[in-house]
C-alpha positions in Angstrom: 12.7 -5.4 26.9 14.8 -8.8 26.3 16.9 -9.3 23.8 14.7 -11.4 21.8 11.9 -8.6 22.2 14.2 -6.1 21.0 15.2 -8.2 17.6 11.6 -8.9 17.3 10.8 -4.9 17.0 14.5 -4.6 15.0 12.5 -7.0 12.3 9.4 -5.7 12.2 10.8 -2.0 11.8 12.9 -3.5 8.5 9.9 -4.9 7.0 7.8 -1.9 7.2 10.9 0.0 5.8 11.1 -2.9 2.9 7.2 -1.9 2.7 7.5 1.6 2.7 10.6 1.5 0.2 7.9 -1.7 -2.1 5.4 1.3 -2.0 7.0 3.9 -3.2 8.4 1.9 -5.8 5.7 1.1 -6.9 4.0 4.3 -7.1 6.8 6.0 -8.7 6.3 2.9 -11.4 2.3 3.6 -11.9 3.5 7.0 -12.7 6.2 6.1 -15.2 3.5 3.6 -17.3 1.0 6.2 -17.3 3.3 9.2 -18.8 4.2 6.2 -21.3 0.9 5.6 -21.9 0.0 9.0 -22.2 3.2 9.5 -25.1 2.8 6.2 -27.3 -0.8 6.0 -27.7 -3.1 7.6 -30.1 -5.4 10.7 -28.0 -7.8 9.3 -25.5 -6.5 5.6 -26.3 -4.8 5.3 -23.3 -7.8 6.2 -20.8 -9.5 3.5 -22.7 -6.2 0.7 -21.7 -6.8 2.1 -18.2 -10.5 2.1 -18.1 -10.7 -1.2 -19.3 -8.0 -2.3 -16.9 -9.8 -1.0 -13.9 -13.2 -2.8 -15.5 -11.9 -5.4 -15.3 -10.4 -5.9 -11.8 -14.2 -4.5 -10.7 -15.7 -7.3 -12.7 -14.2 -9.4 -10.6 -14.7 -7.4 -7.0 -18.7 -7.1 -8.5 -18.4 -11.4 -8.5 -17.0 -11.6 -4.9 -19.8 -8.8 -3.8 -22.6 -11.3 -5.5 -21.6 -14.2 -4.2 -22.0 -12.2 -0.5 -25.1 -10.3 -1.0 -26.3 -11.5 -4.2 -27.4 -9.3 -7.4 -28.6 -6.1 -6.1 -30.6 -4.4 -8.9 -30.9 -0.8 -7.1 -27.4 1.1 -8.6 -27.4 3.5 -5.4 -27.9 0.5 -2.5 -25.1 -1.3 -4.9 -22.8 1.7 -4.6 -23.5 2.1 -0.8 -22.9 -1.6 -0.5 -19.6 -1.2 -1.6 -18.9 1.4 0.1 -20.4 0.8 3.6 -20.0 -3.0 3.8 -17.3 -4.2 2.3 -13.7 -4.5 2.4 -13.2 -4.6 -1.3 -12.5 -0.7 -1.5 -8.7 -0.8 -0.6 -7.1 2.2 -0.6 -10.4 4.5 -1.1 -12.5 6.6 1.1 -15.4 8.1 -0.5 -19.4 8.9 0.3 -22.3 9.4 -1.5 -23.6 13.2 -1.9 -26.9 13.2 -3.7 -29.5 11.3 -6.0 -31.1 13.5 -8.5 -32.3 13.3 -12.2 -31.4 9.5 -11.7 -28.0 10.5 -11.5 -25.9 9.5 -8.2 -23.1 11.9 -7.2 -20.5 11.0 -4.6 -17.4 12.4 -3.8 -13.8 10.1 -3.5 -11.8 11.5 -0.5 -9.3 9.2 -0.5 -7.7 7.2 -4.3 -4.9 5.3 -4.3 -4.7 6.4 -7.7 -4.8 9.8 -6.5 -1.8 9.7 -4.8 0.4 8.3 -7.2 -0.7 11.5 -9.6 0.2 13.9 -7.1 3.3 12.0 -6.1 4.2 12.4 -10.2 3.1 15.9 -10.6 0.4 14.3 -13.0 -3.4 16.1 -13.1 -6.6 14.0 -12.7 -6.9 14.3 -16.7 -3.9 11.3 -16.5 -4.9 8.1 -18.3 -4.2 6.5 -14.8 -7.0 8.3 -13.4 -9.5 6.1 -15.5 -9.0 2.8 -13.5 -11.1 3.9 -10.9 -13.9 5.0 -12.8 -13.1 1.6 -14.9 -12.9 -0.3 -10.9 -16.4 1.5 -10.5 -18.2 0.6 -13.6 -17.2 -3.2 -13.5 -18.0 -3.6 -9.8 -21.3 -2.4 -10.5 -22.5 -3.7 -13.5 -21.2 -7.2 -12.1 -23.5 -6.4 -8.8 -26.5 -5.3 -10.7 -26.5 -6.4 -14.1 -27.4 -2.8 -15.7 -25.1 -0.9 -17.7 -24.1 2.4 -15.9 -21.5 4.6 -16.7 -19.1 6.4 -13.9 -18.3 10.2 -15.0 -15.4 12.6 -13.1 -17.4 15.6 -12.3 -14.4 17.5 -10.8 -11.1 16.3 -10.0 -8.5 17.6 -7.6 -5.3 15.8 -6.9 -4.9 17.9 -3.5 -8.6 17.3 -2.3 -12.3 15.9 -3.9 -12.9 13.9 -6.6 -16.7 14.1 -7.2 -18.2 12.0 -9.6 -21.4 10.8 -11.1 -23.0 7.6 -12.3 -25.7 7.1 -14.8 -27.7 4.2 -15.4 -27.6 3.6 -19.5 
């Protein structure tokens, strides 16, 4: 390898150490505002600040997706859109289980969210945890103008989230 080679890896390991050390960071900071959260605000208040955070960032993701594939009035081909064809899911994995009772389940495998709970110690019943229901709700009433409401089913810091979404 020549010398130049060998500075150019040198400065691409520092940067993903800079990345690694940003990341953390900012994990251990998510953690921190939601414990705050959790401490100063009234029962249940804070899951609404979080909710409506994540609603908001999906209202905007839900524009994006429109503007691509236009209003798609079917919740479950919405959600699967998302999903499947996309790239607007950073930092999530998940898949859709079952439709029944006009309910659609699905299960997360992968949250960003997730992981900064489990790097905190924090449960699924964190505050924190309601931006991605919040993310999910926008996203999709941007993409197909219904109101629907994203439920946690079961959550597991170390494994599944499943969840649920009703049309209102």
């Amino acid at each position: 390898m020549s010398n130049k080679e060998s500075i150019h890896v040198q400065s691409l390991k520092d940067e993903l150490k800079d990345c690694k050390a940003l990341s953390k960071a900012l994990t251990i900071l998510a953690g921190e505002v939601s414990c705050v959260l959790n401490e100063i605000a009234e029962k249940g208040g804070t899951k609404d600040v979080c909710v409506s955070m994540g609603e908001d960032a999906g209202r905007r993701l839900g524009k994006e997706a429109r503007k691509q594939f236009g209003t798609i009035e079917n919740v479950e081909e919405a959600l699967d859109t998302f999903i499947y064809r996309t790239n607007m899911w950073y930092g999530y994995e998940m898949e859709i289980d079952r439709v029944e009772d006009g309910e659609i389940h699905f299960n997360v495998f992968k949250c960003f969210i997730r992981d900064i709970l489990r790097d905190r110690g924090l449960t699924t019943e964190s505050p924190l945890c309601g931006i991605t229901r919040g993310y999910l709700t926008g996203a999709l009433k941007e993409l197909t103008g219904k109101d629907v409401n994203v439920e946690l089913v079961l959550g597991d810091v170390n494994g599944i989230c499943r969840k649920k979404i009703t049309i209102k």
